[in-house]
C-alpha positions in Angstrom: 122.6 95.7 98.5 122.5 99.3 97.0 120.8 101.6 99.4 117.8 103.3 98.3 118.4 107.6 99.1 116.3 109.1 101.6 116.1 112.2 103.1 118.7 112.0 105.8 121.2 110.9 103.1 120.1 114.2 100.7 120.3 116.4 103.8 124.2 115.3 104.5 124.6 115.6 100.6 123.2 119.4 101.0 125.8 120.0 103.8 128.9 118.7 102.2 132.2 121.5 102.4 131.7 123.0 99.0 134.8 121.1 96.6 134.6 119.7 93.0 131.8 117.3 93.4 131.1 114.9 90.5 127.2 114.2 90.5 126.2 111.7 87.9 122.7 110.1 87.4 121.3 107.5 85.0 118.0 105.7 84.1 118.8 101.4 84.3 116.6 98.6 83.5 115.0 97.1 86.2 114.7 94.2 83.7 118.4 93.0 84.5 119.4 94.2 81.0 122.6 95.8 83.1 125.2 96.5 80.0 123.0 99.4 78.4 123.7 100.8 82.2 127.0 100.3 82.2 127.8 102.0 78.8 125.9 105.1 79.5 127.9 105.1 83.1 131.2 105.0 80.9 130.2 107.7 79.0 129.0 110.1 82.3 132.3 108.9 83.7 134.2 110.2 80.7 132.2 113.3 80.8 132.8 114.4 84.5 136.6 114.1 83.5 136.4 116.4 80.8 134.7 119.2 83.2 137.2 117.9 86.2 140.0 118.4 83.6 138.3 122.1 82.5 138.0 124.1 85.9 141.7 123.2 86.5 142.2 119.8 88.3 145.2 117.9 88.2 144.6 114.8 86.1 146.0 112.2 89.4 143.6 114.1 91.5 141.0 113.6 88.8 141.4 109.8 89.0 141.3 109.7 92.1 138.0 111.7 92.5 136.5 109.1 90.0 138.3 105.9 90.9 134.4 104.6 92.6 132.4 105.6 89.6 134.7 102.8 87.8 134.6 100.8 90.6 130.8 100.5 89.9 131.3 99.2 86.6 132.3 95.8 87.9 129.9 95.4 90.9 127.6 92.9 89.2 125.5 92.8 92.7 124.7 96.0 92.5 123.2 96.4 88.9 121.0 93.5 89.4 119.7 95.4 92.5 119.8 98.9 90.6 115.8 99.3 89.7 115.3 102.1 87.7 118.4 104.5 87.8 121.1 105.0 90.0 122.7 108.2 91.3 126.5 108.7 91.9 128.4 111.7 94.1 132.2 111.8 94.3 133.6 114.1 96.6 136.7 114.8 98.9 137.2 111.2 100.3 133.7 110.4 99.9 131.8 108.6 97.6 128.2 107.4 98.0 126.2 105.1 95.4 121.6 105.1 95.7 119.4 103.6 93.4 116.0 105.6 92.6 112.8 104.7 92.5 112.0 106.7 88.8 114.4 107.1 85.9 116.8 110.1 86.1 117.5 112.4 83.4 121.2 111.3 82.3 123.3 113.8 83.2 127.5 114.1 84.3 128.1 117.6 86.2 131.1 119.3 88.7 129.5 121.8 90.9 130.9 123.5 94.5 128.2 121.2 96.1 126.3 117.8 95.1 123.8 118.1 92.6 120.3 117.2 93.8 117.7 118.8 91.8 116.7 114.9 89.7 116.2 113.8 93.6 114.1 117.1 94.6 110.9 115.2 93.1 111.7 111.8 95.3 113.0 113.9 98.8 109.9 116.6 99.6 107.2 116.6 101.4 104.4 114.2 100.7 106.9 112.0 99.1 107.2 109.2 102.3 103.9 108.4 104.0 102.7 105.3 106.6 99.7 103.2 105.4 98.0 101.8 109.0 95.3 98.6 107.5 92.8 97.9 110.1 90.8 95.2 110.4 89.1 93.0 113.4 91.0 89.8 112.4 94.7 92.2 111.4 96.9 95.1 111.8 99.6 96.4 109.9 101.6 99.1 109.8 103.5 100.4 106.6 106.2 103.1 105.2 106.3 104.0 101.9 107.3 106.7 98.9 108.1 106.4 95.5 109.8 103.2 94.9 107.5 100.7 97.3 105.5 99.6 100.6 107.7 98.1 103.1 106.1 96.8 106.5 106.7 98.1 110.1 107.1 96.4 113.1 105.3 97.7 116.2 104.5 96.7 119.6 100.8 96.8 119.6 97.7 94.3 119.4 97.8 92.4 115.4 93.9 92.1 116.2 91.0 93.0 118.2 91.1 89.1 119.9 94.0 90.1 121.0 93.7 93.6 122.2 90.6 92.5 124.4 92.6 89.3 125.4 93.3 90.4 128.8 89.7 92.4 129.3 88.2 91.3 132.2 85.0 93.1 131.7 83.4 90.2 130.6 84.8 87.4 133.0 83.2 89.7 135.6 79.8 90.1 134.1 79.5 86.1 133.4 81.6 85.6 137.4 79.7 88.4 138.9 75.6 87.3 137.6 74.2 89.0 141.0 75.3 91.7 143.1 74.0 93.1 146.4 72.8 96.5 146.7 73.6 98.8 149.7 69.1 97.7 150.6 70.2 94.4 150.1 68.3 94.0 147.0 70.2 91.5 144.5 71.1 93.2 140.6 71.2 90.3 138.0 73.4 91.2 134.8 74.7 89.3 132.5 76.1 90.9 129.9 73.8 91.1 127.4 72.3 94.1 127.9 75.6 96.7 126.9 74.3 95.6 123.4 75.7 98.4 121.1 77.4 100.6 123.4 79.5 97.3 124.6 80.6 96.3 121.3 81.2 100.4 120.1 83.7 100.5 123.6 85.3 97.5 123.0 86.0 98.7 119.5 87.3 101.5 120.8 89.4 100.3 123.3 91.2 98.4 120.6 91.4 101.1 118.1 93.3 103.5 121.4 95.5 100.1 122.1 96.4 100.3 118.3 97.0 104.6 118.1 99.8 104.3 120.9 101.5 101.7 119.7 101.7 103.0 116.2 102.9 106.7 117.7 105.5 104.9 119.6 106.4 103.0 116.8 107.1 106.3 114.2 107.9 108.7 116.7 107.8 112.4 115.2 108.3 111.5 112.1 106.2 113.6 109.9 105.0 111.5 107.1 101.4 111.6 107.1 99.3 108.6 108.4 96.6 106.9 105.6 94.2 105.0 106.8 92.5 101.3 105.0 90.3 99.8 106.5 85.8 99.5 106.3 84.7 102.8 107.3 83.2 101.9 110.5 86.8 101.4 111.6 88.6 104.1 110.1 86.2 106.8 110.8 86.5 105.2 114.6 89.9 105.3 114.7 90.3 109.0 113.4 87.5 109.6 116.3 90.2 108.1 118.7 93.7 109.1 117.2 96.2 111.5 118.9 98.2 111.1 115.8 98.9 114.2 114.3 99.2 113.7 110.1 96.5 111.7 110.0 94.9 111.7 106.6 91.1 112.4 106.1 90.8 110.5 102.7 91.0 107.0 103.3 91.6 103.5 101.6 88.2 101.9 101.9 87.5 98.0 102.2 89.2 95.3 103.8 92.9 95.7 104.0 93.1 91.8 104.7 92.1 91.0 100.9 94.1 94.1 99.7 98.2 93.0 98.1 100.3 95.6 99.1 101.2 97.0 95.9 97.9 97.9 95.6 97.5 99.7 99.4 100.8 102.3 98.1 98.8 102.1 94.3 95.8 103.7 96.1 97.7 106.0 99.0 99.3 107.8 96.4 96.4 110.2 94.8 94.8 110.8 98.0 98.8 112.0 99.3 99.7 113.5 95.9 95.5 116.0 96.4 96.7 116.3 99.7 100.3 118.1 98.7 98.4 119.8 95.4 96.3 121.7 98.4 99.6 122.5 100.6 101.2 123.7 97.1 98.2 126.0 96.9 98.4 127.4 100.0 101.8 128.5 100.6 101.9 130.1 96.7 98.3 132.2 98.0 100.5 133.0 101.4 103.8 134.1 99.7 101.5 136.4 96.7 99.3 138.3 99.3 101.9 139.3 101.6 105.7 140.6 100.2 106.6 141.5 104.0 106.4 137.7 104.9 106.8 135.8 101.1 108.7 136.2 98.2 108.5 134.7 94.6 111.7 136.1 93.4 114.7 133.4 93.3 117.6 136.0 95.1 115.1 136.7 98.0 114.2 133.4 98.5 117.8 132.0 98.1 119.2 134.5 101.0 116.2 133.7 103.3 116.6 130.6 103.0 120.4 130.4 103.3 120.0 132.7 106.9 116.9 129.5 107.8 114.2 132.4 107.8 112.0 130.6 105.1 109.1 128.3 106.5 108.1 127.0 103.5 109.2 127.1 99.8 107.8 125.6 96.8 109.6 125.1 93.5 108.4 124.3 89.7 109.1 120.3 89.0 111.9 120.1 86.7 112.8 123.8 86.7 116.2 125.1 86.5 118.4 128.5 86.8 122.0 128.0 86.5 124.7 130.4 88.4 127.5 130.9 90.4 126.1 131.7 94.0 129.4 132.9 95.4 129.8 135.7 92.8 126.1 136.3 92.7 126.0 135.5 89.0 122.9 133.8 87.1 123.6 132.4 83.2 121.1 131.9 80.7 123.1 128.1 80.2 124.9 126.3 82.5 128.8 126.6 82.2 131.0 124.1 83.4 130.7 124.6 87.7 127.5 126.2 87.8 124.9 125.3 90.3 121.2 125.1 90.2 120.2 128.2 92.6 116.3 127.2 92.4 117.1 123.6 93.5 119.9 125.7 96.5 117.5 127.5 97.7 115.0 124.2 98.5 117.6 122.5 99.6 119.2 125.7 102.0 115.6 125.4 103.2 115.5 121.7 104.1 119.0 122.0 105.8 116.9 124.4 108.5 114.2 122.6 109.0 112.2 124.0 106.4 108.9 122.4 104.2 109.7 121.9 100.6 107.4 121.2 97.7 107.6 120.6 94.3 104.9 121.6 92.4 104.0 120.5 88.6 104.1 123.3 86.7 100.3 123.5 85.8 99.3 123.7 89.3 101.2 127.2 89.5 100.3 130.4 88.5 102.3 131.7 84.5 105.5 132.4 84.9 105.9 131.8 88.7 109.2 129.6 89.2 109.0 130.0 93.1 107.6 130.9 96.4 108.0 131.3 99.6 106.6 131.9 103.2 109.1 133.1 105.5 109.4 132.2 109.5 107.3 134.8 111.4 
């Protein structure tokens, strides 16, 4: 089946040795209505060889460089499995074929370098998040972005039965009804008296069982953590946690009676407020201070190439076209140009950087891009 892109595959994209790189990207119908999609790929196909055929390449070569674009055309497997667009980069020996979770802009290009600025949207931050569903009776663990909710498998307790399975603090209240003192006075307990404090620790106790397990089972990855659950549990858990991108908002109710369209359905607001605030931030952070921000594309775009920016965020669907190795920017894109705002995010990605994409509303007039830089 056709891979979905992630961010791993956009960072080796990024890094690819600067050639005559054929990016093409089309909407298809996750319908199965597949010869509209293969039309339109005809047409992008025909398109990259006319700009191959401008800048200079020799027609065999040209072929060649497009030969798995054409290939495509016949792969019935794959346009069933297409969902809503697909995006296609042909480079020196090198080919590679995603499908994408929104429909593209249709577009054929030839740039030194893949074009990614349809995928900057998808590839940011706040784009790929976990969903962690508690409830007494079930755990799961999730990943998801754009396109869907897939599950996760981890090594910890799949409820609180079995988390206090192996607790032996009751077997010794029930075994243990008396006990001596040191005066040889006998203590009767039996286990009813821990009353609240009991059930809040065993509670507990499952909730820690369930926060290793879950940090073993993502690692570092950064994608923030939202909770479901009722809120006695969540707020517990958040009480409990050493996870680090835990999110504060939470998916209230039981998770059990929740499909899991609807646990990504409901993620996404609370992750799309939570990036809206991060957008904020960095643009206040690059405006108050020129010595450690910038909101002018050339500075950004040589920070960012040297890894010195921290954080950059960039206008959604905003383009400048150029040609970075003579320094040139152009009102319209000419045949080999390159989008230097969507460069400069990506440059900053490539070393480690944050990247956002904001909506245009949420920034400031006229303000196409900013950045903090590393202090």
């Amino acid at each position: 089946m056709i891979d979905r892109i992630t961010r791993d595959d956009a960072l080796e994209l990024a890094r690819a040795t600067p050639d005559h790189w054929v990016s093409l990207y089309l909407a298809t119908n996750p319908q199965g209505d597949v010869a509209a999609g293969r039309l339109t790929l005809e047409h992008l196909i025909a398109e990259a060889q006319r700009e191959l055929l401008a800048l200079g390449v020799d027609a065999k070569d040209v072929d060649a460089r497009l030969a798995p674009a054409r290939s495509v055309l016949g792969d019935n497997e794959l346009w069933v499995n297409a969902g809503h667009g697909l995006a296609v980069f042909l480079g020196p020996d090198t080919s590679r074929v995603f499908r994408l979770g929104t429909a593209p802009r249709e577009m054929a290009l030839v740039s030194s370098r893949p074009h990614l600025t349809p995928l900057v949207g998808e590839l940011t931050e706040g784009d790929e998040f976990h969903v962690l569903a508690i409830s007494k009776k079930q755990v799961s663990l999730f990943r998801g972005d754009r396109i869907g909710l897939e599950p996760v498998a981890f090594d910890g307790p799949t409820s609180m039965d079995e988390a206090l399975a192996f607790d032996d603090r009751e077997r010794s209240l029930q075994s243990h009804s008396a006990g001596r003192t040191s005066a040889g006075v006998t203590a009767a307990f039996h286990g009813q008296g821990a009353g609240r404090d009991t059930a809040d620790a065993d509670r507990d106790r499952f909730l820690r069982l369930i926060d290793g397990a879950v940090a073993a089972a993502i690692g570092r990855d950064p994608a923030p953590v939202v909770l479901a659950g009722v809120t006695e549990l969540t707020a517990a858990f958040k009480r409990v946690t050493a996870l680090r991108e835990v999110v504060d908002a939470t998916i209230s109710g039981n998770p059990d009676r929740t499909p899991q369209r609807e646990l990504r359905e409901r993620a996404w607001p609370i992750l799309a407020e939570r990036r809206i605030e991060r957008i904020r931030g960095v643009v206040e952070r690059a405006l108050a201070n020129a010595d450690r921000g910038a909101t002018d594309l050339d500075t950004v775009g040589q920070q960012a190439r040297q890894g010195l920016v921290a954080a950059v965020v960039l206008g959604l669907d905003d383009h400048e076209w150029g040609d970075p190795a003579n320094d040139e920017h152009h009102d319209d894109r000419q045949i080999g140009d390159d989008d230097l705002l969507a460069d400069a995010l990506i440059e900053t990605r490539v070393h480690g950087g944050e990247t956002l994409v904001a909506p245009p509303e949420t920034l400031p007039d006229g303000l196409r891009i900013a950045a903090v830089f590393r202090s």
